[in-house]
VMD Tcl script that draws the C-alpha trace (Angstrom):
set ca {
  {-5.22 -28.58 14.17}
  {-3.82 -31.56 12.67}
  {-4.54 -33.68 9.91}
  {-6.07 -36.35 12.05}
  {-7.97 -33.49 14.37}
  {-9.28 -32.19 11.05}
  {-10.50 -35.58 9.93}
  {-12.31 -36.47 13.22}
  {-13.98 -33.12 13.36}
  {-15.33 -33.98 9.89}
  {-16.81 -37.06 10.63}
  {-18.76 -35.73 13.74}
  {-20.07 -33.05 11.52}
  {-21.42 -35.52 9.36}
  {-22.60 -38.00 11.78}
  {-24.73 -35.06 13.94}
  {-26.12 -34.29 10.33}
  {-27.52 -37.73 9.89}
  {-25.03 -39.99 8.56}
  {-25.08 -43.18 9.09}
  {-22.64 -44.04 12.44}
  {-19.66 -45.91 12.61}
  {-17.46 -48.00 14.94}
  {-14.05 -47.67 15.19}
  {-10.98 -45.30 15.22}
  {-11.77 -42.53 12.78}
  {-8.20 -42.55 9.83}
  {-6.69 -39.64 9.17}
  {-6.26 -37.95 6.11}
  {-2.85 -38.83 3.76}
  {-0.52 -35.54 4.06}
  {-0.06 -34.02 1.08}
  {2.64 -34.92 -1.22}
  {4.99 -31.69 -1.20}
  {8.03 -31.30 -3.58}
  {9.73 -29.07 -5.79}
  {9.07 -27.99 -9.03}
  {10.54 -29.44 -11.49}
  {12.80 -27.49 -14.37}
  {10.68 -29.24 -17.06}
  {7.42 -27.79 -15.13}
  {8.69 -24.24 -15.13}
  {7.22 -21.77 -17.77}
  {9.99 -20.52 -20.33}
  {11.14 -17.38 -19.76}
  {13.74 -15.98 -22.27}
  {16.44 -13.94 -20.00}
  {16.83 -11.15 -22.78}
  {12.90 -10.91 -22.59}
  {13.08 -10.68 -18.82}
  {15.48 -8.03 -19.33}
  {13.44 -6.62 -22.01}
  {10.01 -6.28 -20.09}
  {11.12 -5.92 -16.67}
  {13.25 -2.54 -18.15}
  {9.86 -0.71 -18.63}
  {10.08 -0.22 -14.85}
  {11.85 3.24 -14.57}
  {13.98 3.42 -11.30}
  {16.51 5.61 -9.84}
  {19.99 5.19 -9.53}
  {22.32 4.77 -6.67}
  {25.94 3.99 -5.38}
  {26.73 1.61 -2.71}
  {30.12 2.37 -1.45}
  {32.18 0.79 2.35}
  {35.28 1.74 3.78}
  {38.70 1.25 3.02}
  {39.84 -1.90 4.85}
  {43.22 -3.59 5.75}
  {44.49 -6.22 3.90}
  {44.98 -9.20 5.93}
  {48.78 -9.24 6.63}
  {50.92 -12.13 5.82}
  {51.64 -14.97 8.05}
  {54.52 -14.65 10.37}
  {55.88 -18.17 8.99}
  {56.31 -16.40 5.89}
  {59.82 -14.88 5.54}
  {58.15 -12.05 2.93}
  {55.66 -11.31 6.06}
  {54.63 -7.23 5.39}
  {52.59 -5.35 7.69}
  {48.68 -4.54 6.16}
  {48.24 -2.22 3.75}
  {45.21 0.11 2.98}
  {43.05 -0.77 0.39}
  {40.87 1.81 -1.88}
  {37.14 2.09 -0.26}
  {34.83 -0.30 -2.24}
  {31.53 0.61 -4.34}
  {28.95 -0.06 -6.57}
  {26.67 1.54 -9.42}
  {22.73 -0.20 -8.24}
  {19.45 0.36 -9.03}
  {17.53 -2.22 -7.34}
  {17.31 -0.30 -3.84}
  {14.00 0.52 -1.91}
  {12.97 1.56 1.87}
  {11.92 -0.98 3.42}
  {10.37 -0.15 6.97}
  {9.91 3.11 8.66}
  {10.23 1.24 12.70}
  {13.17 0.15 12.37}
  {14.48 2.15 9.53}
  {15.74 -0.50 7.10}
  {16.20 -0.28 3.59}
  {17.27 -2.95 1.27}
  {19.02 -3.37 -2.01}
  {19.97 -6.24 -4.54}
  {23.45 -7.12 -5.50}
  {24.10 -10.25 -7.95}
  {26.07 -13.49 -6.07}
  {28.92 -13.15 -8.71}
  {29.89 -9.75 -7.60}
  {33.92 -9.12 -6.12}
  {32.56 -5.78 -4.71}
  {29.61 -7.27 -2.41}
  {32.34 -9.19 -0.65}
  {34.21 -6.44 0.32}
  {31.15 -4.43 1.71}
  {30.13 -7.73 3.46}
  {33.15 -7.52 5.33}
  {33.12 -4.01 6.11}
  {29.56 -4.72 7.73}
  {28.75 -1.47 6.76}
  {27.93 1.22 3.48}
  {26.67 4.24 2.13}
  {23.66 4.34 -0.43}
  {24.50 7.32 -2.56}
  {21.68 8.74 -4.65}
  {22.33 9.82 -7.52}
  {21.31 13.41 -9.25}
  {20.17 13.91 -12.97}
  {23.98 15.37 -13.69}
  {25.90 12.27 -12.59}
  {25.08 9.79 -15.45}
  {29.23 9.48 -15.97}
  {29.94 8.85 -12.12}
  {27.08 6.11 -11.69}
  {28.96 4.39 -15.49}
  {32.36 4.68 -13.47}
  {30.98 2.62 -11.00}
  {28.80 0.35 -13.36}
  {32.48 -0.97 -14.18}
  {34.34 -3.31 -12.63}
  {38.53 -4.48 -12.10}
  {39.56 -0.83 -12.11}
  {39.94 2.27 -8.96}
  {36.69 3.99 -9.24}
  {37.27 6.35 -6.90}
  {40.29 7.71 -8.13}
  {39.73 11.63 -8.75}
  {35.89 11.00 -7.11}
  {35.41 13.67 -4.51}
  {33.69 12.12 -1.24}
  {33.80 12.12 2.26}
  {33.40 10.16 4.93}
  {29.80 9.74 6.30}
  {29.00 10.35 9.48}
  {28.85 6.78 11.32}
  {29.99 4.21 9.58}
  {32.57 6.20 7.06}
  {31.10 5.09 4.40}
  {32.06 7.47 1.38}
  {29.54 10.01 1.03}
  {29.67 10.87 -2.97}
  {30.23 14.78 -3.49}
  {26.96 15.91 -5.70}
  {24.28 13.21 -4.46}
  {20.82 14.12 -3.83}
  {20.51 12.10 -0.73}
  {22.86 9.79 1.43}
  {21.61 6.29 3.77}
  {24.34 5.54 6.19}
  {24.17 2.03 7.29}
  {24.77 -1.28 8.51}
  {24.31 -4.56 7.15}
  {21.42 -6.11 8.90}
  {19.74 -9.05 7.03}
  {21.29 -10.86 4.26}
  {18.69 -13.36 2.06}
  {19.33 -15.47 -0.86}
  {16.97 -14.40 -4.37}
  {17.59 -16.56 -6.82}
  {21.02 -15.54 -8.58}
  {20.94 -12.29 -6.03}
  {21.23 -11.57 -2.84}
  {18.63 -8.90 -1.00}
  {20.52 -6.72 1.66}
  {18.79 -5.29 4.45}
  {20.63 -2.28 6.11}
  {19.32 -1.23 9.19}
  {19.89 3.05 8.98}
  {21.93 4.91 11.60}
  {22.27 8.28 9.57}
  {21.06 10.13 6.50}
  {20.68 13.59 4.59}
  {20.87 15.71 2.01}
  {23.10 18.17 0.89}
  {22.85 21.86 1.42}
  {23.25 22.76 -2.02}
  {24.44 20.93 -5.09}
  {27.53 22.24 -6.73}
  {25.73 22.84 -9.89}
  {22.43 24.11 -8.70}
  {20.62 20.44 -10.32}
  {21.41 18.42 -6.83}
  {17.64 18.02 -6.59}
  {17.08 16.07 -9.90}
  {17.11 12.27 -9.83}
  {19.17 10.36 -12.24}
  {16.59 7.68 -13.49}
  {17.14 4.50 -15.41}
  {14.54 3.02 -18.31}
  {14.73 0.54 -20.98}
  {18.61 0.42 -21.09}
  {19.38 4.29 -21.02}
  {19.88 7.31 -18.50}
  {17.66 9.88 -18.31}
  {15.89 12.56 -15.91}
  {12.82 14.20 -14.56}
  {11.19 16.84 -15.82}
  {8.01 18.69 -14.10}
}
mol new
graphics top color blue
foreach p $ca { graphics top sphere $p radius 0.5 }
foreach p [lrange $ca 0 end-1] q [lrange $ca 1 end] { graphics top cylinder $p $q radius 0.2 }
display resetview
C-alpha cells in the first residue's frame, strides 16, 4: 500500500470512530525525505582502534590461491609480437573467510579493493581456499607478502576441478568458483559457489589437524 492508500485508510478509521466527516479528496501523506549520511554525521572511529578492538575476534587462517594463466600476447601490429607466456599461479594469505550456505554450497571471503592478487583470481574465475594447520605460521607470512613468487619452493598440487593449487600440509581444501562479487566499503565480499573439497589423509608432520589461528596481531594455535 501506498502512501496515499495508507492515508485514506486512516481517515476512514477515524471517521467510523466518530470524527467529525469531511468533503473532499482525502491528501496524501509527504514521502519521506531520504538521503545519505553525511561524513560530519558519522561517529568517529579511529582506524588503529578499529584494528585494535575488532582483533579480539580470534579467526583462522587461510590461503586463496588460482591458476597459472597466459599472459595476453602482444599485438600482431607490434614487430616485438611473442607468443603468451605462463605466469606463476596467484595467491593470497586471508582470514576473513566463512561458509556461507549449505544449499547451494557457497562460501565467501573478503579481499581489500587495492589488492594486485584479487585481479588475477578474478580473471581466473576460479580458486582454492587453503586452510591452514597450527605448523604453517611461515607459509601463511609468505603469502601475507606481496611483489615477490610465493610459490617458489611451495609444494602443491592441482585441485581437483578448477586446478586451483591445493597447498601440501593444509587441514582442509574448498575448490571453487567465483559466484557473487559485492562491494563492502574499502573490500570486496566474494562468494564462491563449491564444486569440490577435502581433507588430507594424513599431515606430513602428524599436526595436519590443528588450526593455525590469528588474535590481536599474532599467530597462535589450539590447544584441548
Amino acid at each position: 500500500m501506498g502512501h496515499a492508500g495508507m492515508a485514506a485508510a486512516a481517515v476512514r478509521y477515524l471517521r467510523s470512530a466518530g470524527e467529525p466527516r469531511t468533503a473532499g479528496p482525502v491528501e496524501p501523506l509527504p514521502r519521506p525525505d531520504l538521503r545519505a549520511v553525511g561524513d560530519d554525521e558519522r561517529a568517529p572511529i579511529d582506524p588503529a582502534e578499529f584494528r585494535r578492538v575488532l582483533g579480539n575476534f580470534a579467526t583462522g587462517v587461510t590461503v586463496i590461491t588460482a591458476p597459472a594463466q597466459a599472459q595476453a600476447p602482444t599485438p600482431a601490429t607490434d614487430p616485438g609480437a611473442t607468443p603468451a607466456t605462463a605466469i606463476t599461479p596467484a595467491g593470497f594469505a586471508c582470514q576473513s573467510f566463512a561458509a556461507l550456505s549449505l544449499d547451494p554450497p557457497l562460501i565467501a571471503f573478503m579481499v581489500a579493493r587495492t589488492s594486485t592478487t584479487w585481479p588475477r583470481i578474478a580473471r581466473a574465475g576460479v580458486f582454492c581456499v587453503n586452510v591452514l594447520g597450527a605448523h604453517q605460521g611461515d607459509l601463511c607470512r609468505r603469502f601475507a607478502v606481496s611483489g615477490s613468487d610465493k610459490f617458489a619452493g611451495v609444494a602443491h598440487e592441482p585441485s581437483p576441478v578448477s586446478g586451483s593449487p591445493r597447498l601440501t600440509g593444509a587441514t582442509a581444501w574448498i575448490d571453487c568458483a567465483v559466484h557473487a562479487v559485492h562491494t563492502g566499503g574499502d573490500h570486496l565480499i566474494v562468494v564462491g559457489r563449491v564444486n569440490a573439497l577435502g581433507t588430507p589423509d594424513a599431515a606430513p608432520d602428524g599436526n595436519g589437524d590443528a588450526p593455525l589461528l590469528f588474535h590481536r596481531g599474532r599467530f597462535g594455535g589450539f590447544t584441548t
